[in-house]
Gaussian input, Z-matrix of N, CA and C with variables (Angstrom, degrees):
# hf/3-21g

backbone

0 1
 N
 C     1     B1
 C     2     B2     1     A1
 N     3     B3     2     A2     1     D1
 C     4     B4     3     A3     2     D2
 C     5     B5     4     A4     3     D3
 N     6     B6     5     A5     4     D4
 C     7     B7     6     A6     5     D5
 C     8     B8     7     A7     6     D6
 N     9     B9     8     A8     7     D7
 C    10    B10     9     A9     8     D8
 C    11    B11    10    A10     9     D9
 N    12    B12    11    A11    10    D10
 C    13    B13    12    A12    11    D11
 C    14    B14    13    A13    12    D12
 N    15    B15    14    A14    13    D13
 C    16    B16    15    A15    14    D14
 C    17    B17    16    A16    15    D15
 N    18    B18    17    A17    16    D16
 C    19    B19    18    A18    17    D17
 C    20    B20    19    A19    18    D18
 N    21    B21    20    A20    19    D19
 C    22    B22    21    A21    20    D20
 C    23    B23    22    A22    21    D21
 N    24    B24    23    A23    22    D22
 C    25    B25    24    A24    23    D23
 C    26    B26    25    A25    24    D24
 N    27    B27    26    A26    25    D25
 C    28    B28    27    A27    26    D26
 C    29    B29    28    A28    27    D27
 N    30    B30    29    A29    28    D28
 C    31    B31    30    A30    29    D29
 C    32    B32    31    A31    30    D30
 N    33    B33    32    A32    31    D31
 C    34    B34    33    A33    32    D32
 C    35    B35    34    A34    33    D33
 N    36    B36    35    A35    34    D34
 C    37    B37    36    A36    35    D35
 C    38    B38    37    A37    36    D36
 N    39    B39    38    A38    37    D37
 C    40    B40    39    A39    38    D38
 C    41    B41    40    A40    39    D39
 N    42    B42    41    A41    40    D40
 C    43    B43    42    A42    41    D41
 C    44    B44    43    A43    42    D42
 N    45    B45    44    A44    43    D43
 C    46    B46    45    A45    44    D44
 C    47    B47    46    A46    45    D45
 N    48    B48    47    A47    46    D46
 C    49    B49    48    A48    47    D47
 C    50    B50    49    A49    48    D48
 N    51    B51    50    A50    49    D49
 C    52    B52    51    A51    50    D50
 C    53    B53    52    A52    51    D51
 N    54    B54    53    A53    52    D52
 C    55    B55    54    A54    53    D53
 C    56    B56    55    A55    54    D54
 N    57    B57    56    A56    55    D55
 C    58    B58    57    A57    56    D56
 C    59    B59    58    A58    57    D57
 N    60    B60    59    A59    58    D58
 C    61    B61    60    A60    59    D59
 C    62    B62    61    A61    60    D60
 N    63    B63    62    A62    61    D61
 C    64    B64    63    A63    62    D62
 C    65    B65    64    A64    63    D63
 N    66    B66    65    A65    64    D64
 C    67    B67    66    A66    65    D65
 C    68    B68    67    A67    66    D66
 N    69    B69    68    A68    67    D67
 C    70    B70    69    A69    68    D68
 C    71    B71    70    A70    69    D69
 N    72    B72    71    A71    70    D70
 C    73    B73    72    A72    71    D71
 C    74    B74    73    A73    72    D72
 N    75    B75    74    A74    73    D73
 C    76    B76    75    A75    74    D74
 C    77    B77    76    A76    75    D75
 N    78    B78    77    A77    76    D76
 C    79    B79    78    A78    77    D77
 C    80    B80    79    A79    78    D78
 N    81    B81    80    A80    79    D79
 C    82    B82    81    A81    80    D80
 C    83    B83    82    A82    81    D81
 N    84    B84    83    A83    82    D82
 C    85    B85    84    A84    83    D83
 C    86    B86    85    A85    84    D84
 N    87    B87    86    A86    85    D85
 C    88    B88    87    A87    86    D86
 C    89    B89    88    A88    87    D87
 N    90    B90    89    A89    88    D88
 C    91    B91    90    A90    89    D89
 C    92    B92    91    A91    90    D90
 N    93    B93    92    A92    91    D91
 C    94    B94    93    A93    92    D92
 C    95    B95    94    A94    93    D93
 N    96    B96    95    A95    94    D94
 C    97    B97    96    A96    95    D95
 C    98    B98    97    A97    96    D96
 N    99    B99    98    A98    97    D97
 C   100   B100    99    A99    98    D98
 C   101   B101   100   A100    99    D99
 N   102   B102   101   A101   100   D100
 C   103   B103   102   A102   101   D101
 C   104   B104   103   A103   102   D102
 N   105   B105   104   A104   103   D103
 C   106   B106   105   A105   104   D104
 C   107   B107   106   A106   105   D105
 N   108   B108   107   A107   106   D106
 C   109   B109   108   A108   107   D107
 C   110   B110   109   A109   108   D108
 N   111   B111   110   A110   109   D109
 C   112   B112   111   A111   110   D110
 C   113   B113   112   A112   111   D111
 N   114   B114   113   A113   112   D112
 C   115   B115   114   A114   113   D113
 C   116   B116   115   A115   114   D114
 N   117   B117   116   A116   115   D115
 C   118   B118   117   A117   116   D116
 C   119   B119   118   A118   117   D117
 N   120   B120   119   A119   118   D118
 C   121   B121   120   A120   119   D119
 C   122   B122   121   A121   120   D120
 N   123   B123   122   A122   121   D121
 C   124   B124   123   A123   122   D122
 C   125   B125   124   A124   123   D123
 N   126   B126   125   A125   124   D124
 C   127   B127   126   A126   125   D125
 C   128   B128   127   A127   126   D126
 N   129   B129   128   A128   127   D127
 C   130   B130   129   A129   128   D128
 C   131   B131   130   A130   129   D129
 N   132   B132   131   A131   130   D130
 C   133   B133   132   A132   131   D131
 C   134   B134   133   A133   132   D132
 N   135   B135   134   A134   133   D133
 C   136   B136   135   A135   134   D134
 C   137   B137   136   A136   135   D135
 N   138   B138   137   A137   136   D136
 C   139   B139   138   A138   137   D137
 C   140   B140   139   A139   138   D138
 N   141   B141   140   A140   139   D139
 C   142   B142   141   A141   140   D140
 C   143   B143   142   A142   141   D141
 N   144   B144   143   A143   142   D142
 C   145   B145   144   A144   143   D143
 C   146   B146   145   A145   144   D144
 N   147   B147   146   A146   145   D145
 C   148   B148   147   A147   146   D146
 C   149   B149   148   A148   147   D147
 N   150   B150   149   A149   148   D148
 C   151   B151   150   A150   149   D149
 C   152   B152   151   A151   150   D150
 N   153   B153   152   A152   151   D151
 C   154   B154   153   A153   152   D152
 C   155   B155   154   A154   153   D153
 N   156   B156   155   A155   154   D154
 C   157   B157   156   A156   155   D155
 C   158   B158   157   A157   156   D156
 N   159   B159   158   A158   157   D157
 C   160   B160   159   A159   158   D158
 C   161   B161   160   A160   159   D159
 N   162   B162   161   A161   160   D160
 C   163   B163   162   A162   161   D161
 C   164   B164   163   A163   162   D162
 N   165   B165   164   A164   163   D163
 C   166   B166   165   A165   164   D164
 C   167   B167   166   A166   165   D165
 N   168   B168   167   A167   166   D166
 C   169   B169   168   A168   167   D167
 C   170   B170   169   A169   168   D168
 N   171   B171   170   A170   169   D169
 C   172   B172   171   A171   170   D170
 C   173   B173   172   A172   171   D171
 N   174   B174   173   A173   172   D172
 C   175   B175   174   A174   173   D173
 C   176   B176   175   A175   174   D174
 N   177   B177   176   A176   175   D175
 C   178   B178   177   A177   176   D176
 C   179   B179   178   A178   177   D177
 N   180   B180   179   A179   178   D178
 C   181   B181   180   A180   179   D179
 C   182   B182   181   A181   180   D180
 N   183   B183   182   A182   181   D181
 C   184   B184   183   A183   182   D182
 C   185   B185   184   A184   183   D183
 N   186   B186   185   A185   184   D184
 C   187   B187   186   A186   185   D185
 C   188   B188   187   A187   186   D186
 N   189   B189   188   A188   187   D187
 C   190   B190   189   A189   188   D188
 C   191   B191   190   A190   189   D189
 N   192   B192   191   A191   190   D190
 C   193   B193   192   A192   191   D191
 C   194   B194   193   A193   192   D192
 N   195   B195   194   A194   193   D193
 C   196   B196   195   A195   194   D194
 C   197   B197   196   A196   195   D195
 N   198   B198   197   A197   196   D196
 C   199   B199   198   A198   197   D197
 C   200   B200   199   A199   198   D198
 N   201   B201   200   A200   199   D199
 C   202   B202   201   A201   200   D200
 C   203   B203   202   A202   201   D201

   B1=1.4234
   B2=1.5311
   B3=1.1098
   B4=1.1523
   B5=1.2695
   B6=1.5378
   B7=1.6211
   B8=1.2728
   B9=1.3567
   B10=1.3810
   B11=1.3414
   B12=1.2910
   B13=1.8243
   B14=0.8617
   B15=1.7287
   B16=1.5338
   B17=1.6148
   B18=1.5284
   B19=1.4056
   B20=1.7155
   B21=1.7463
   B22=1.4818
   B23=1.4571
   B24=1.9695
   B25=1.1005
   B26=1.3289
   B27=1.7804
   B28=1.6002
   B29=1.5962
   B30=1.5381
   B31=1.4049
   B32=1.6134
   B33=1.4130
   B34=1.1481
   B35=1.9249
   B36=1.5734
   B37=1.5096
   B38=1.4797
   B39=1.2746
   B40=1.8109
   B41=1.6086
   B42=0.8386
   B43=1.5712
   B44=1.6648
   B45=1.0438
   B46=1.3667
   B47=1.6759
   B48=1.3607
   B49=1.2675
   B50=1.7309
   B51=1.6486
   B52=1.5042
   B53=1.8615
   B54=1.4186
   B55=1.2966
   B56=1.4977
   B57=1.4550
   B58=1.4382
   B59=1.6781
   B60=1.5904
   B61=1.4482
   B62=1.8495
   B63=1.5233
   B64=1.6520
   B65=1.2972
   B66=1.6280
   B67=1.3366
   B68=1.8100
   B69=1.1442
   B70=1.3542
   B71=2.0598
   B72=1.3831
   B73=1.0261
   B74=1.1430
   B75=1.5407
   B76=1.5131
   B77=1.5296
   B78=1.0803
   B79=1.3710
   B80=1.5560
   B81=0.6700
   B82=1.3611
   B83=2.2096
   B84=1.4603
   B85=1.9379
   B86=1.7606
   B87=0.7446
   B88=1.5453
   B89=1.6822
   B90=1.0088
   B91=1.5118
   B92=1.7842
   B93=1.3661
   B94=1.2740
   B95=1.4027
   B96=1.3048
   B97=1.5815
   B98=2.1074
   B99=1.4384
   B100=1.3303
   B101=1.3766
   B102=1.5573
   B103=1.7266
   B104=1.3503
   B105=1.3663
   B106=1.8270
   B107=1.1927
   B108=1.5482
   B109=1.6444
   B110=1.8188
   B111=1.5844
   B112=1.4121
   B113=1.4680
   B114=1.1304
   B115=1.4224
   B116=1.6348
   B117=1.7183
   B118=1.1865
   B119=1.8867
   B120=1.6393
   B121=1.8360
   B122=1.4782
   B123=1.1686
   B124=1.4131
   B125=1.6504
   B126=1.5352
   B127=1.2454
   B128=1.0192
   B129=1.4091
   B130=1.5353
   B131=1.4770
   B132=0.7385
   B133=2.2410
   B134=1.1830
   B135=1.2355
   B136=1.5909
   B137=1.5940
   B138=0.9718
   B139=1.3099
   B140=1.6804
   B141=1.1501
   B142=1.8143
   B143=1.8576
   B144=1.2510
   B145=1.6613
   B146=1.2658
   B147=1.6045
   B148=1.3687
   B149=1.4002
   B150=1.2828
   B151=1.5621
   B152=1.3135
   B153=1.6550
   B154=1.7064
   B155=1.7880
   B156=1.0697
   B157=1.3622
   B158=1.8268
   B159=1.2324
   B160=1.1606
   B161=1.5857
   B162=0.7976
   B163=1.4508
   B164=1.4761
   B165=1.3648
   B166=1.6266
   B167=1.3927
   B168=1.4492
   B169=1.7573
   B170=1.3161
   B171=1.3031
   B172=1.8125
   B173=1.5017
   B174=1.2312
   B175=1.7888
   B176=1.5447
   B177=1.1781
   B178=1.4626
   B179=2.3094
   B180=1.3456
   B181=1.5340
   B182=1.3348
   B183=1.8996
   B184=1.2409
   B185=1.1492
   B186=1.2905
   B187=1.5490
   B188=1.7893
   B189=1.3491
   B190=1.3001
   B191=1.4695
   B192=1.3845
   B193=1.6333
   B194=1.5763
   B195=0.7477
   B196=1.3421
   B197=1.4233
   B198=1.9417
   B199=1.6902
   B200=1.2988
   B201=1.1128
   B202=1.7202
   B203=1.5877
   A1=108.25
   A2=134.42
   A3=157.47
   A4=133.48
   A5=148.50
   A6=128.02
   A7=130.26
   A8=125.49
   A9=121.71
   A10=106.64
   A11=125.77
   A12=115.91
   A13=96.80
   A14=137.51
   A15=111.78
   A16=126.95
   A17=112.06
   A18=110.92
   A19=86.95
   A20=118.28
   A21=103.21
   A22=128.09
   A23=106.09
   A24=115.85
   A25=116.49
   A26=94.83
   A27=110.78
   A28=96.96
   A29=131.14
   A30=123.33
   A31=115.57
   A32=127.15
   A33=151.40
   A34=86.90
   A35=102.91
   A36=80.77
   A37=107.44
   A38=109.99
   A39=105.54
   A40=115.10
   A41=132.83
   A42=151.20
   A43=83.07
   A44=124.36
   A45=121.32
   A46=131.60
   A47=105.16
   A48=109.80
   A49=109.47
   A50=129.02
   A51=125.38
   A52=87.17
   A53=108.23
   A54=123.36
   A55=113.16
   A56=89.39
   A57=93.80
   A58=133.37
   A59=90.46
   A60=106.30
   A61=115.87
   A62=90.08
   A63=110.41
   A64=118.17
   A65=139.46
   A66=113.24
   A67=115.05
   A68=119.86
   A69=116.53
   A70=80.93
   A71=129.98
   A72=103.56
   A73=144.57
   A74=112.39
   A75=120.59
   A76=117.14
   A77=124.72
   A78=143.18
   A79=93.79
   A80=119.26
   A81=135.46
   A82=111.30
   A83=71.24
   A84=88.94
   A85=96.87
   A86=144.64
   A87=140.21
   A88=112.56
   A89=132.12
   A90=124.77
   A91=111.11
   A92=127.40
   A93=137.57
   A94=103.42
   A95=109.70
   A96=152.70
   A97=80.42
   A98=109.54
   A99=113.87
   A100=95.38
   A101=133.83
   A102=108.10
   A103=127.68
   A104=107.95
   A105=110.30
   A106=131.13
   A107=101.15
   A108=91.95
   A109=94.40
   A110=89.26
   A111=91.39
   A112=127.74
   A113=116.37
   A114=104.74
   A115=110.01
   A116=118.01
   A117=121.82
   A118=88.31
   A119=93.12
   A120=86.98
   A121=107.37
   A122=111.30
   A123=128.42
   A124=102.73
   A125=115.30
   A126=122.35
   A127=125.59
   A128=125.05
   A129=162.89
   A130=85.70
   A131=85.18
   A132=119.48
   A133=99.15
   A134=151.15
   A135=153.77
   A136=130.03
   A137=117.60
   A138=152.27
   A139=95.80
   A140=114.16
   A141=112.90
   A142=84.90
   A143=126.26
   A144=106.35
   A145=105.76
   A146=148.69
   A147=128.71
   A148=112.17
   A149=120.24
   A150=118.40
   A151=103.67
   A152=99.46
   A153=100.36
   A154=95.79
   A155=120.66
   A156=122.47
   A157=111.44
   A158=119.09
   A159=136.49
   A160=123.83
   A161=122.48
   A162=127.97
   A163=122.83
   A164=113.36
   A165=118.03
   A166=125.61
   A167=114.37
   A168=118.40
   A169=82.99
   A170=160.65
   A171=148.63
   A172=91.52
   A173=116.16
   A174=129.53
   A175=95.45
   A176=139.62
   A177=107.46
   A178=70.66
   A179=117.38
   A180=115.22
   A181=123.95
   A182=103.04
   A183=108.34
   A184=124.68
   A185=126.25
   A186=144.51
   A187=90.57
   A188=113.54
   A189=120.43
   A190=131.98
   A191=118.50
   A192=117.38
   A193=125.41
   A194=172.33
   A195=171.88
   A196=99.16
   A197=117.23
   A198=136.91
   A199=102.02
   A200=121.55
   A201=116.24
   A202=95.55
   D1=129.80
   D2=176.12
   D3=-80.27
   D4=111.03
   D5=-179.44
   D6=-78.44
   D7=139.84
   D8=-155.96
   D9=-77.96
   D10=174.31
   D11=-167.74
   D12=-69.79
   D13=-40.62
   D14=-171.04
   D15=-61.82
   D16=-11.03
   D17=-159.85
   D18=-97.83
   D19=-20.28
   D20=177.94
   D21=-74.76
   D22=-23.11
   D23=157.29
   D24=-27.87
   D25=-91.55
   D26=-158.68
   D27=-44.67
   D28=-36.45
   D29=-173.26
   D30=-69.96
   D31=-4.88
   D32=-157.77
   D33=-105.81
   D34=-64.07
   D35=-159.37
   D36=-96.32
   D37=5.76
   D38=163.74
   D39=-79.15
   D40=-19.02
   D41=-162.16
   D42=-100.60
   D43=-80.80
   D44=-178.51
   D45=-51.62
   D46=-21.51
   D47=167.04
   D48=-83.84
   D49=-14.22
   D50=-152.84
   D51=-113.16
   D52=8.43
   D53=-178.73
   D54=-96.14
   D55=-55.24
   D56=167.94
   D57=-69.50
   D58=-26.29
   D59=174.25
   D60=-56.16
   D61=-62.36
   D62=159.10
   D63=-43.24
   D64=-46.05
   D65=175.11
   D66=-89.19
   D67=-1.39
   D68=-157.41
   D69=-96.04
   D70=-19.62
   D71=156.17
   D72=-110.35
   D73=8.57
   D74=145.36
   D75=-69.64
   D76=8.75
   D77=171.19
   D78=-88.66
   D79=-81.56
   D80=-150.54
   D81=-73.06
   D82=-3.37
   D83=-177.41
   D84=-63.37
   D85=-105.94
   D86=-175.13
   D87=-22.40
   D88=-51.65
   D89=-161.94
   D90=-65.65
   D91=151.40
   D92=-169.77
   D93=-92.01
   D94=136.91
   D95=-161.72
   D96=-64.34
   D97=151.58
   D98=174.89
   D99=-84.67
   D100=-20.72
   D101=167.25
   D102=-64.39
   D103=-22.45
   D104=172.36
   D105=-54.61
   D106=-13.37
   D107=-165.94
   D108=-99.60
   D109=163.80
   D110=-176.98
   D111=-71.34
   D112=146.22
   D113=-167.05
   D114=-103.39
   D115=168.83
   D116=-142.44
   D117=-88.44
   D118=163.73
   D119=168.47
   D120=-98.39
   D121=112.05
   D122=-158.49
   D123=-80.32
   D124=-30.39
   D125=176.30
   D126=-66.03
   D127=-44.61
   D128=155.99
   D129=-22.97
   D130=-110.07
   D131=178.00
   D132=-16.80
   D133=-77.18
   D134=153.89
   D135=-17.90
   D136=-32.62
   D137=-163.80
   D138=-109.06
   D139=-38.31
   D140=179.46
   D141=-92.70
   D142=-53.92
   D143=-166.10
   D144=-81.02
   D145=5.99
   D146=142.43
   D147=-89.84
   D148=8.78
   D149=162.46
   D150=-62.68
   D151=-60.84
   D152=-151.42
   D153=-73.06
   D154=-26.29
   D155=-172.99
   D156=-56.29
   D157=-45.52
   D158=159.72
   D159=-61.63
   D160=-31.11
   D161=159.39
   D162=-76.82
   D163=-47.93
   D164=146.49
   D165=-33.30
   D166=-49.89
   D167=-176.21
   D168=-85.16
   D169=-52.93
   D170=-164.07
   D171=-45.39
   D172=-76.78
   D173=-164.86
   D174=-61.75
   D175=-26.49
   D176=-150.49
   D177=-94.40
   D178=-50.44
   D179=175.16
   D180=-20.70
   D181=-43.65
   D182=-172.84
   D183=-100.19
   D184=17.39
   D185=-148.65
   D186=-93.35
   D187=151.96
   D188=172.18
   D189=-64.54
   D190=134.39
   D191=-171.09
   D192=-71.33
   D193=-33.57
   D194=-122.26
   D195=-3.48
   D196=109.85
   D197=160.74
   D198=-70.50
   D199=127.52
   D200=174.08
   D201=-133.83

């Protein structure tokens, strides 16, 4: 008994998709995990953008009035 083309298809592109699956992670066998890398100082950085944020509202507070 024989499979009809449609069943060689789908057997065509499941095999071919678990192919691709298979090399894209022997590809990917050497390169470092996105947790390895070092991570940013988040405190740092925060601590500098409510600096400037606060100094922004001082100057924009103290900025000159125009009476009209």
């Amino acid at each position: 008994m024989t499979d009809s083309p449609e069943e060689d298809a789908i057997a065509n592109e499941i095999t071919a998709a678990a192919r691709a699956a298979r090399e894209s992670a022997e590809r990917a066998e050497g390169t470092p995990e996105p947790a390895d890398k070092k991570k940013w100082p988040l405190t740092q950085i925060g601590i500098g953008i409510g600096s400037a944020a606060l100094a922004a509202a001082v100057i924009y507070a103290a900025r000159p009035r125009k009476d009209d």
